[in-house]
Each structure stands twice: as structure tokens, then as C-alpha cells.
DRENTORKOL-3810 file (N, C-alpha, C; in nm, 4 decimals):
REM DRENTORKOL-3810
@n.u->0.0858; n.v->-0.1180; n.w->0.0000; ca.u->0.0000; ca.v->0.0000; ca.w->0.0000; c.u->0.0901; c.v->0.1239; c.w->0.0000
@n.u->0.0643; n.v->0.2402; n.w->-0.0848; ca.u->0.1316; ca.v->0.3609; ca.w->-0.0824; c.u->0.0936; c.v->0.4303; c.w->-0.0259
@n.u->0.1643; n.v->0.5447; n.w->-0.0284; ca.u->0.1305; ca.v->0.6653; ca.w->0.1212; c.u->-0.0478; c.v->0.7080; c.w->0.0502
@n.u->-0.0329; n.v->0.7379; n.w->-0.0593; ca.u->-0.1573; ca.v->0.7856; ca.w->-0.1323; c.u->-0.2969; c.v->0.6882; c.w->-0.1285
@n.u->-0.2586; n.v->0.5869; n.w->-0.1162; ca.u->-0.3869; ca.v->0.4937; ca.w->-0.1189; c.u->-0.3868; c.v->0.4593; c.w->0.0414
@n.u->-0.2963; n.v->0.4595; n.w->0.1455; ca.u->-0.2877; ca.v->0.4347; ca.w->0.3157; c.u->-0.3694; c.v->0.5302; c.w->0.3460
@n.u->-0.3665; n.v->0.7060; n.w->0.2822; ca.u->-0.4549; ca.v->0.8127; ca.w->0.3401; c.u->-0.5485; c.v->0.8268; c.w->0.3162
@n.u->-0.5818; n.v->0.7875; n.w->0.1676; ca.u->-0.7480; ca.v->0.7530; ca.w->0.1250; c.u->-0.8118; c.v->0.6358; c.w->0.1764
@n.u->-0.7758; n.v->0.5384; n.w->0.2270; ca.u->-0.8175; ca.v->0.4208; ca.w->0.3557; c.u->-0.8281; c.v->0.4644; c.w->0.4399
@n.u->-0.7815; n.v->0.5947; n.w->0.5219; ca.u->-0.7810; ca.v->0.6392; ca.w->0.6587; c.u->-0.8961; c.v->0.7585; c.w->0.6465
@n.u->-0.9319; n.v->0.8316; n.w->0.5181; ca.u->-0.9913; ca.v->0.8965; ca.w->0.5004; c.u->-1.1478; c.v->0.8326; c.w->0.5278
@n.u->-1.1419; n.v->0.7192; n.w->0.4483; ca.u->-1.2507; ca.v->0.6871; ca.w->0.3890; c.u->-1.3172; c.v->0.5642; c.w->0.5272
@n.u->-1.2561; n.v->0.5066; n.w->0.6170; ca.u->-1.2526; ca.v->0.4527; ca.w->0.7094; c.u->-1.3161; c.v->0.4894; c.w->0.8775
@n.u->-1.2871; n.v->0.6267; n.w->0.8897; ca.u->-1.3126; ca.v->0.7495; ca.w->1.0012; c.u->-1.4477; c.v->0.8148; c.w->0.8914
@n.u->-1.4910; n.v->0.7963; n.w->0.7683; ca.u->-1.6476; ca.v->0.8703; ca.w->0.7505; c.u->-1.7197; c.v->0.7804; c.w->0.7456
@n.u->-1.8715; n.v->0.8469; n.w->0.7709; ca.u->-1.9911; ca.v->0.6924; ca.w->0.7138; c.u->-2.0051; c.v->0.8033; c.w->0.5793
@n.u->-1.9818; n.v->0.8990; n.w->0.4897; ca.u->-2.0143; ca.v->0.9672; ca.w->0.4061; c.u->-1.9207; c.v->0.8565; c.w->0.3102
@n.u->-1.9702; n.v->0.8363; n.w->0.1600; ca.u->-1.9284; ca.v->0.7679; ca.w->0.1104; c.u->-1.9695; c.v->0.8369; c.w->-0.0299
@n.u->-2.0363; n.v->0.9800; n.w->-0.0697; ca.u->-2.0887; ca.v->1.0024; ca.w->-0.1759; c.u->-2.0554; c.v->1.1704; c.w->-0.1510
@n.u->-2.0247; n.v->1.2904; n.w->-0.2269; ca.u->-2.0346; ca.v->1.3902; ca.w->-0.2635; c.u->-2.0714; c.v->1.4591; c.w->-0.3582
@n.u->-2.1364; n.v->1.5994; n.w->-0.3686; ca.u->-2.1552; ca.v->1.6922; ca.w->-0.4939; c.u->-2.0714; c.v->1.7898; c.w->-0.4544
@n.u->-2.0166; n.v->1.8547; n.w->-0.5397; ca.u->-1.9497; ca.v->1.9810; ca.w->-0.5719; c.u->-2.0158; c.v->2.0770; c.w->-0.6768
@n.u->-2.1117; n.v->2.1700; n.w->-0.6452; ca.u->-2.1878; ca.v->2.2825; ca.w->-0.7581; c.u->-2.1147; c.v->2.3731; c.w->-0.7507
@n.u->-2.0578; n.v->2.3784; n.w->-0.8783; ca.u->-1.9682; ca.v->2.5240; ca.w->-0.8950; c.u->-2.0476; c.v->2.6287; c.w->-0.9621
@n.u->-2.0507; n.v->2.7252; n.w->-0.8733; ca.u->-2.1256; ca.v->2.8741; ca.w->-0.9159; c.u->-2.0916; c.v->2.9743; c.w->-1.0308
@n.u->-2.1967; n.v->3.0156; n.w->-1.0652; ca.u->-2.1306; ca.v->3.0853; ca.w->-1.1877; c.u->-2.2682; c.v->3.1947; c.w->-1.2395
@n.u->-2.2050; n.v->3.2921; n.w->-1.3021; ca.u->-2.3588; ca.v->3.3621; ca.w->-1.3937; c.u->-2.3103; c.v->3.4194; c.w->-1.4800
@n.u->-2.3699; n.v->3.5111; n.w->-1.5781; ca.u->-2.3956; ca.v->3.5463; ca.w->-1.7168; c.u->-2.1866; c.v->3.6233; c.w->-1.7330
@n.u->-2.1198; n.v->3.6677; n.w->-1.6377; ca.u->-2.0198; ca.v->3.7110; ca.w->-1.6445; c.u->-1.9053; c.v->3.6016; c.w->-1.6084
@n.u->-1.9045; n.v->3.4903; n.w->-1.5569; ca.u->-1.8198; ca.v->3.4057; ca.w->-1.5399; c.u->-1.8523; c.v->3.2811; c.w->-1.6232
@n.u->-1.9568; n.v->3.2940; n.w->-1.6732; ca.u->-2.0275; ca.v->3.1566; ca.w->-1.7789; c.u->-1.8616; c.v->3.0627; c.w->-1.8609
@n.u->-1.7877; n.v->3.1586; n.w->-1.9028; ca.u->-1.6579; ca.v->3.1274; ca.w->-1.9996; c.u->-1.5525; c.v->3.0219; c.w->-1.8894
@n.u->-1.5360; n.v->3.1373; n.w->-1.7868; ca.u->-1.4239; ca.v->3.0765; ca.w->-1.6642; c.u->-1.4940; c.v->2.9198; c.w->-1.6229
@n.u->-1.6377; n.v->2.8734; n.w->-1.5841; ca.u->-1.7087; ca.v->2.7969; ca.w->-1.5655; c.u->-1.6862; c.v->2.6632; c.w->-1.6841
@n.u->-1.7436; n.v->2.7182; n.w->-1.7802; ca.u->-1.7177; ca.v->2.6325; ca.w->-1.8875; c.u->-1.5370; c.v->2.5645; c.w->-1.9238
@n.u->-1.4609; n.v->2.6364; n.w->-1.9086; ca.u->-1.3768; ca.v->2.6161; ca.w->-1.8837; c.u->-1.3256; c.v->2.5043; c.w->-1.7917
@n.u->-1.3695; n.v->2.4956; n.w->-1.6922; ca.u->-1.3507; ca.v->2.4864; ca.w->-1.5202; c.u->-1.4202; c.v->2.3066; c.w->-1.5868
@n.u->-1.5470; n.v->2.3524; n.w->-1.6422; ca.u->-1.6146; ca.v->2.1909; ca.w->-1.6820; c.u->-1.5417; c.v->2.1316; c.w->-1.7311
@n.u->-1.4976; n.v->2.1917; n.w->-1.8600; ca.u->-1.4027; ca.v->2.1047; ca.w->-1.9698; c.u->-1.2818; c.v->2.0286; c.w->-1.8676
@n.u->-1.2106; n.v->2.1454; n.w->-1.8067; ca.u->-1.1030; ca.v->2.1016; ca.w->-1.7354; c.u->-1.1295; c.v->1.9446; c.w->-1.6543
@n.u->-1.2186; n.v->1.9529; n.w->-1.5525; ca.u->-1.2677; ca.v->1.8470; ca.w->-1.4682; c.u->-1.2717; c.v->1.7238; c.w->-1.5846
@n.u->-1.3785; n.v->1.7517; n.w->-1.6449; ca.u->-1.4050; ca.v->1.6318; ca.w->-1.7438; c.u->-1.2594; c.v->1.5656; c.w->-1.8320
@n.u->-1.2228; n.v->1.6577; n.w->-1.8825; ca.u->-1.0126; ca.v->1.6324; ca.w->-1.9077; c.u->-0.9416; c.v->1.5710; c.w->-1.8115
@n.u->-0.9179; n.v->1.5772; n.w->-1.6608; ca.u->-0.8753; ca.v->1.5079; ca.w->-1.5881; c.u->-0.9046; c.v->1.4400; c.w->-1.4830
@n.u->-1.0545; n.v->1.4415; n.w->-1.4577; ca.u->-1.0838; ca.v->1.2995; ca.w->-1.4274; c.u->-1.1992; c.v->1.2245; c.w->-1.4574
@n.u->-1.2520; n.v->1.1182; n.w->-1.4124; ca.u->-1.3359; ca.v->1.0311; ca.w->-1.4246; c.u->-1.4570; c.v->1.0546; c.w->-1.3249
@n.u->-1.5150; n.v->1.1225; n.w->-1.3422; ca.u->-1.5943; ca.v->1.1897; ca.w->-1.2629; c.u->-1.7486; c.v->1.2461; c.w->-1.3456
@n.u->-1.8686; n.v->1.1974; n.w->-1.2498; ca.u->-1.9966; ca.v->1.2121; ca.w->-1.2970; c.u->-1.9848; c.v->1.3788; c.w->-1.3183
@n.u->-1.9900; n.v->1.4536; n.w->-1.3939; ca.u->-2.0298; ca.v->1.5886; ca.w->-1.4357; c.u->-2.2059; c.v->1.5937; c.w->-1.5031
@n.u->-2.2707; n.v->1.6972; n.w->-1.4165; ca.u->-2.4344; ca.v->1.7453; ca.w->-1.4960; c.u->-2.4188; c.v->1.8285; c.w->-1.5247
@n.u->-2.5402; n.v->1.8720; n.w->-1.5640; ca.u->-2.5667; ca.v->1.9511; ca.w->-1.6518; c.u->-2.5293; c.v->2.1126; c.w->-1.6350
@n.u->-2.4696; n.v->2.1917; n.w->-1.7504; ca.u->-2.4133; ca.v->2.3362; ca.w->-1.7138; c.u->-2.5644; c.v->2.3897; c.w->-1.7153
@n.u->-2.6275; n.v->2.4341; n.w->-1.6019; ca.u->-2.7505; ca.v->2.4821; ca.w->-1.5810; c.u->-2.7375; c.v->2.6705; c.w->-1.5968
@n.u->-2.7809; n.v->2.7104; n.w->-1.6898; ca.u->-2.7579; ca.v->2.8690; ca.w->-1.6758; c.u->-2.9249; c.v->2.9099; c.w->-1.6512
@n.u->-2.9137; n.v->2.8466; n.w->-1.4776; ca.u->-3.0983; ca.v->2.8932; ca.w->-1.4130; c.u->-3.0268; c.v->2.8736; c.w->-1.2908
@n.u->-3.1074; n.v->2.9187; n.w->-1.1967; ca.u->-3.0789; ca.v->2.8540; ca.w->-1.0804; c.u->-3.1842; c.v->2.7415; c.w->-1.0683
@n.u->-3.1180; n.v->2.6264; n.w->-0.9912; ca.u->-3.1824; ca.v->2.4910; ca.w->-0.9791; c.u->-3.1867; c.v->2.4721; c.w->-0.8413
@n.u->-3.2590; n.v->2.3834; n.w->-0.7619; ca.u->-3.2957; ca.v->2.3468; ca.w->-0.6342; c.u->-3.2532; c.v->2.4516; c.w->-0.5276
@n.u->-3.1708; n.v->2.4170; n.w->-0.4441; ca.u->-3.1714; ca.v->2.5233; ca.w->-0.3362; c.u->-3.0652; c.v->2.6364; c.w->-0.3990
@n.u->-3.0257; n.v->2.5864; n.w->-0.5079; ca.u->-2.8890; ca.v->2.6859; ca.w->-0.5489; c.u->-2.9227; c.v->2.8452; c.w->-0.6122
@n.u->-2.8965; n.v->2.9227; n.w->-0.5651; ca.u->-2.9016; ca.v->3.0592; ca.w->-0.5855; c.u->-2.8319; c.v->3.1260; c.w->-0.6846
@n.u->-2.7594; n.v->3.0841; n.w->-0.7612; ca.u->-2.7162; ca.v->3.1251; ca.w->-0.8935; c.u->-2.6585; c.v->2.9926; c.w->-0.9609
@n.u->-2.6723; n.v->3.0273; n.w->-1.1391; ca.u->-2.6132; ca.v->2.9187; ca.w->-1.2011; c.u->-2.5285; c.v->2.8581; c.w->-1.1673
@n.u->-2.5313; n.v->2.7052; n.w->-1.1961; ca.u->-2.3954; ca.v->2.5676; ca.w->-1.1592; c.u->-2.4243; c.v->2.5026; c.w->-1.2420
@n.u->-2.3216; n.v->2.4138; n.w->-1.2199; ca.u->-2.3485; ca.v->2.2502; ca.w->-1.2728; c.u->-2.2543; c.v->2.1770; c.w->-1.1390
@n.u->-2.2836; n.v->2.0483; n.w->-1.1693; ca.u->-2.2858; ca.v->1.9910; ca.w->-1.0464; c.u->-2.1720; c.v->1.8927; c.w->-1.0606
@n.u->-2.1009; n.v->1.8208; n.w->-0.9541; ca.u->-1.9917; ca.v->1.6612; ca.w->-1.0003; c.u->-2.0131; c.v->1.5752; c.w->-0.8933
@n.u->-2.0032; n.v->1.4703; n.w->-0.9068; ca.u->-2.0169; ca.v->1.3512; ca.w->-0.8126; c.u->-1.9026; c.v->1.3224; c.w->-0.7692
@n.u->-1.8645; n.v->1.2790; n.w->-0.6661; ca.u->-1.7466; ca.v->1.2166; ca.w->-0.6385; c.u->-1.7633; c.v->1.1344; c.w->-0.5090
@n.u->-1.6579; n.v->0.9994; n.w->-0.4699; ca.u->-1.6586; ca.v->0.9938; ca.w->-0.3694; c.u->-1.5784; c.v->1.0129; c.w->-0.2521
@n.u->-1.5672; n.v->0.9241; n.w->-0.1782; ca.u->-1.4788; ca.v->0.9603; ca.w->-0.0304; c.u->-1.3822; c.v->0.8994; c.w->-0.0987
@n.u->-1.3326; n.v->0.8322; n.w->-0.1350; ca.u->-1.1545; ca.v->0.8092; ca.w->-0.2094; c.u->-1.1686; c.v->0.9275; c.w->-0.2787
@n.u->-1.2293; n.v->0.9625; n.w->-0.3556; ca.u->-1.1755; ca.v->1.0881; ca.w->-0.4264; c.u->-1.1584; c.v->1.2661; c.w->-0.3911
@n.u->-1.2079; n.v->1.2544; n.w->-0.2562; ca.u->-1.2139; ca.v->1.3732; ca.w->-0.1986; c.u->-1.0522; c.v->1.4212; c.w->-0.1549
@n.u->-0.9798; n.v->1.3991; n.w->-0.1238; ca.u->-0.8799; ca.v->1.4691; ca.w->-0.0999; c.u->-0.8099; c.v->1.4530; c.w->-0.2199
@n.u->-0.8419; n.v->1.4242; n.w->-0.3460; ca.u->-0.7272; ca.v->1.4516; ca.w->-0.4432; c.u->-0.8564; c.v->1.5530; c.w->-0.5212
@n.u->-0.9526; n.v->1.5473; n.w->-0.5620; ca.u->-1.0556; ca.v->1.6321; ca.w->-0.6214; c.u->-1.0955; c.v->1.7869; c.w->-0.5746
@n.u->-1.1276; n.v->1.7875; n.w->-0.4286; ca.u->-1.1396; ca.v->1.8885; ca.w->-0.3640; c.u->-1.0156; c.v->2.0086; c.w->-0.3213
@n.u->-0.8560; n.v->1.9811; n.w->-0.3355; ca.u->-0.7542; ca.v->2.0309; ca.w->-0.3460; c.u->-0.7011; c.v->2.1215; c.w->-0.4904
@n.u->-0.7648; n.v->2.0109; n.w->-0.5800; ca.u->-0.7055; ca.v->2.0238; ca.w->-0.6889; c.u->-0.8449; c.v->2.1786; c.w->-0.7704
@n.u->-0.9848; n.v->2.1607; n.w->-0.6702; ca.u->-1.0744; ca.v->2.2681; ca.w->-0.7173; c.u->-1.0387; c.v->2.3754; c.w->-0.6339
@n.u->-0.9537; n.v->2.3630; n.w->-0.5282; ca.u->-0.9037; ca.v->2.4798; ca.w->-0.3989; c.u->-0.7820; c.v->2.5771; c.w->-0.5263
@n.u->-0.7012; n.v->2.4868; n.w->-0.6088; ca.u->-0.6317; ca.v->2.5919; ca.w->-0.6687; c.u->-0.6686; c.v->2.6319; c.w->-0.8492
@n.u->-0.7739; n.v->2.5309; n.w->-0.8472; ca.u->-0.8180; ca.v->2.5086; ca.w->-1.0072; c.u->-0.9838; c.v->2.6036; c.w->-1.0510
@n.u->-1.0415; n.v->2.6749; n.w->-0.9335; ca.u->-1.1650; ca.v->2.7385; ca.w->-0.9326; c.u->-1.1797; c.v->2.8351; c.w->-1.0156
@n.u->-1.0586; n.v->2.9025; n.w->-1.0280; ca.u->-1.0593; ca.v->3.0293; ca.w->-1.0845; c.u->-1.1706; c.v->3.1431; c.w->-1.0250
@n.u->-1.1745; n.v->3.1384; n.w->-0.8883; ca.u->-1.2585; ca.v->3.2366; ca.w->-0.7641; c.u->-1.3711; c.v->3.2178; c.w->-0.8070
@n.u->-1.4217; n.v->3.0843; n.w->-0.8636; ca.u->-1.5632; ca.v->3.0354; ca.w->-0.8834; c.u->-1.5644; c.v->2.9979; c.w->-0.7029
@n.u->-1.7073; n.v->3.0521; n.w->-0.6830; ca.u->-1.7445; ca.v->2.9710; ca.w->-0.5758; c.u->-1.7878; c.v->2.8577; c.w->-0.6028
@n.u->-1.7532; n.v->2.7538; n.w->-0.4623; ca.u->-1.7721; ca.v->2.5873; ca.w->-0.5021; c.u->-1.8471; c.v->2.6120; c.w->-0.3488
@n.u->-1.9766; n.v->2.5046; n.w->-0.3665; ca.u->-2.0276; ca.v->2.4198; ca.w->-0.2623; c.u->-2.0327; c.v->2.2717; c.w->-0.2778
@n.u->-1.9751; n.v->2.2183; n.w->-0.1439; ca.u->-1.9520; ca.v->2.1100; ca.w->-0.1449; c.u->-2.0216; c.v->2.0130; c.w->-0.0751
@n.u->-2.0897; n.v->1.9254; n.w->-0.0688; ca.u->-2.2039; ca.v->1.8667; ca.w->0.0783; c.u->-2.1880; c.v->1.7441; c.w->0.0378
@n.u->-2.1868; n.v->1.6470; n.w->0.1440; ca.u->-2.2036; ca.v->1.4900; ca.w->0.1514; c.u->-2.3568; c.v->1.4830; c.w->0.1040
@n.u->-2.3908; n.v->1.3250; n.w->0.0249; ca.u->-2.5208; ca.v->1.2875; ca.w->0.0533; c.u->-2.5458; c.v->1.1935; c.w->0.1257
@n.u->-2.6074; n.v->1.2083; n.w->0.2465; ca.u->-2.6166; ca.v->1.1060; ca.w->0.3253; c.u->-2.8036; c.v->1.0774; c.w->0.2875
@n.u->-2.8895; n.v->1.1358; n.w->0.2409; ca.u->-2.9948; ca.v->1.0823; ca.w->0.1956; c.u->-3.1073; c.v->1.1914; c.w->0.2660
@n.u->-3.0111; n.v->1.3237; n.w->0.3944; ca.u->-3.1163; ca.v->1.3603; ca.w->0.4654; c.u->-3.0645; c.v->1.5356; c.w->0.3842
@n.u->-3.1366; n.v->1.5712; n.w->0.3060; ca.u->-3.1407; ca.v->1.6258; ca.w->0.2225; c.u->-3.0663; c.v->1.8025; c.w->0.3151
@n.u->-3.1857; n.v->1.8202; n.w->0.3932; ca.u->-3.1587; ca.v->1.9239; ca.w->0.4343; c.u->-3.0492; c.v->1.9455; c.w->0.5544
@n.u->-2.9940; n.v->1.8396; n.w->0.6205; ca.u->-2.8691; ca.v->1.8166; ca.w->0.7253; c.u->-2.7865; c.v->1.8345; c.w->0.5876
@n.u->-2.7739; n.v->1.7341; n.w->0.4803; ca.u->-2.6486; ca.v->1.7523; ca.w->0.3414; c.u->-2.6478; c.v->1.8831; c.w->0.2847
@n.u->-2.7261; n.v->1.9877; n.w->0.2849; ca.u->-2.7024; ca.v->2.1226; ca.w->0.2302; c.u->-2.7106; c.v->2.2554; c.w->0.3536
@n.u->-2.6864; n.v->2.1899; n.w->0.4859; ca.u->-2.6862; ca.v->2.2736; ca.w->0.6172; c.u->-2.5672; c.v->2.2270; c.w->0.7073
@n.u->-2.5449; n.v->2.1222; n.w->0.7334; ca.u->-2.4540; ca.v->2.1220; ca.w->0.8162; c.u->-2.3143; c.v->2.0401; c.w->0.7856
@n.u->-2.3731; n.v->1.9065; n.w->0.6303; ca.u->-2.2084; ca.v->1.8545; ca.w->0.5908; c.u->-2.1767; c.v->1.9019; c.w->0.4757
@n.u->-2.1146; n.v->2.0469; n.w->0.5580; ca.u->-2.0899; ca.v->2.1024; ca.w->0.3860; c.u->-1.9359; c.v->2.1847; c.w->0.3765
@n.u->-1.8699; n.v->2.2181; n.w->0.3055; ca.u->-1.7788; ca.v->2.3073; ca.w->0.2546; c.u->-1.7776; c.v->2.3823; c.w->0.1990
@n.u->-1.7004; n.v->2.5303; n.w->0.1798; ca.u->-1.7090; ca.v->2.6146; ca.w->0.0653; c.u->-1.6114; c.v->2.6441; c.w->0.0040
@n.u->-1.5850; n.v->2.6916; n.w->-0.0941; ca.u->-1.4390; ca.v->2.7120; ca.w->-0.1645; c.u->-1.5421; c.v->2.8446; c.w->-0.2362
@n.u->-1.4756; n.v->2.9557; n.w->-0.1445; ca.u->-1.5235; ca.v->3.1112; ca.w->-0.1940; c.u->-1.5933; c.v->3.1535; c.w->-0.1506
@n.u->-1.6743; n.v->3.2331; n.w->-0.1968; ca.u->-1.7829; ca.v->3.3449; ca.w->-0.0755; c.u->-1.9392; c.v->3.2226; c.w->-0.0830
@n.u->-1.9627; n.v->3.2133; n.w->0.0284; ca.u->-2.0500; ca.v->3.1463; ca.w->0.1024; c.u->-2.1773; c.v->3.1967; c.w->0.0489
@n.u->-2.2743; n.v->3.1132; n.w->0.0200; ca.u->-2.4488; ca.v->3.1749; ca.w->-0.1063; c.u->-2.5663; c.v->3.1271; c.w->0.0491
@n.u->-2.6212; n.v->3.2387; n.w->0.0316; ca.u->-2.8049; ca.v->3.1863; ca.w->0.1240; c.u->-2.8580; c.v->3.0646; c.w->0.0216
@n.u->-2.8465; n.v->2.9544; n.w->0.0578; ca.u->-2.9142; ca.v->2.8573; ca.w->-0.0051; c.u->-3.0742; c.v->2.9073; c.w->0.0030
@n.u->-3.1413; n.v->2.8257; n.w->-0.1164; ca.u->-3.2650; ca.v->2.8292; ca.w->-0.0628; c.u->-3.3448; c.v->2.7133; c.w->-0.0492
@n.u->-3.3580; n.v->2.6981; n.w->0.1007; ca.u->-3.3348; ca.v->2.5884; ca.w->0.2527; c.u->-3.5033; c.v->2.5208; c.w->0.1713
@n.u->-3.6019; n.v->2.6456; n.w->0.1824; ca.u->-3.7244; ca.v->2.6050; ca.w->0.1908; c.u->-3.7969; c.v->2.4578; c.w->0.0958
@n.u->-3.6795; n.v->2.4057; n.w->0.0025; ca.u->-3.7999; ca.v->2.3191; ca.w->-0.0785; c.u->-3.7585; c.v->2.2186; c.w->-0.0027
@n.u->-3.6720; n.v->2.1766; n.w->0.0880; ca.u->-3.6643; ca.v->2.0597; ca.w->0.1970; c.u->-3.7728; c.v->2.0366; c.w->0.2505
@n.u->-3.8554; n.v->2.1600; n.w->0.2840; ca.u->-3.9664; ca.v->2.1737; ca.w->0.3985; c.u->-4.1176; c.v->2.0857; c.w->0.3535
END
């Protein structure tokens, strides 16, 4: 076992989270940097990418598109969007299945922090 696959076992071992999204933010002035940002992801890795949404969709407050990933892939994916964003804001949340705990309390941000909108949980 290598140091790289020992820390993604230790990672993935200490969570019951086993699934992530990453919606990277964007609107009518960053649409290019975004698109970009897609291509890039989709170029280097193997990773579920949706749809480039230019609406806002579910609780999200300005345009995204969304990526799947999991707990092995979180510390090489989530580093690599810390210097690869291009000051896109990123939200990041586990799915554990309880919709509104996954977009309130297991979450991350990479950039200025958005008022979700909480209410269609309700």
C-alpha cells in the first residue's frame, strides 16, 4: 500500500459519508471561466459531471453545474478545485440521503459562502 492509497483508507474509514456533490457557481459574467472549469474536470478525471444549468436549480441561488465524487476521491478532487476554481465559488455537501442536514450542516465552501434556498426541503 502507498502513502496515497494508506490516506485515502484512513480517510474513507473514520467517515460513514461515502458520496459527494461539488456545484460550482457561476452567472452570465463568469459563464466562460465555468465552462472552462467543466471542460477542465471532465479532461482530468473520471468523474460524474451534470448539466451546465444557466438557471438557478434546487436550493442553489445562482447558475452551476454539479460533479459527483466519492470519499476516495475527496482529498485529491477537492484540493485540486481549492487551486483550479478560478474564484468560482464551489459548494460542497455529503449525501447522506437527509437532504436538508447535506445542504446545512455537511458542507464546505471554496469562496464566498451563497443563502441557499433551505425552503424546498420543507
Amino acid at each position: 500500500m502507498n502513502a496515497f492509497t494508506e490516506k485515502n483508507w484512513i480517510l474513507v474509514s473514520m467517515t460513514s459519508f461515502s458520496e459527494f456533490h461539488a456545484h460550482i457557481y457561476f452567472g452570465s459574467g463568469t459563464k466562460d471561466t465555468a465552462k472552462d472549469l467543466m471542460n477542465n474536470i471532465t479532461d482530468n478525471f473520471s468523474l460524474e459531471v451534470g448539466t451546465f444549468h444557466e438557471k438557478s436549480v434546487g436550493p442553489h441561488p445562482c447558475w452551476s453545474f454539479q460533479v459527483k465524487f466519492n470519499t476516495t476521491m475527496f482529498g485529491v478532487f477537492v484540493p485540486w478545485l481549492m487551486e483550479n476554481r478560478n474564484r468560482l465559488t464551489v459548494f460542497i455537501h455529503a449525501c447522506t440521503g437527509d437532504n436538508l442536514l447535506d445542504h446545512t450542516e455537511n458542507v464546505c465552501w471554496l469562496g464566498q459562502v451563497q443563502e441557499l434556498n433551505l425552503e424546498i426541503f420543507n
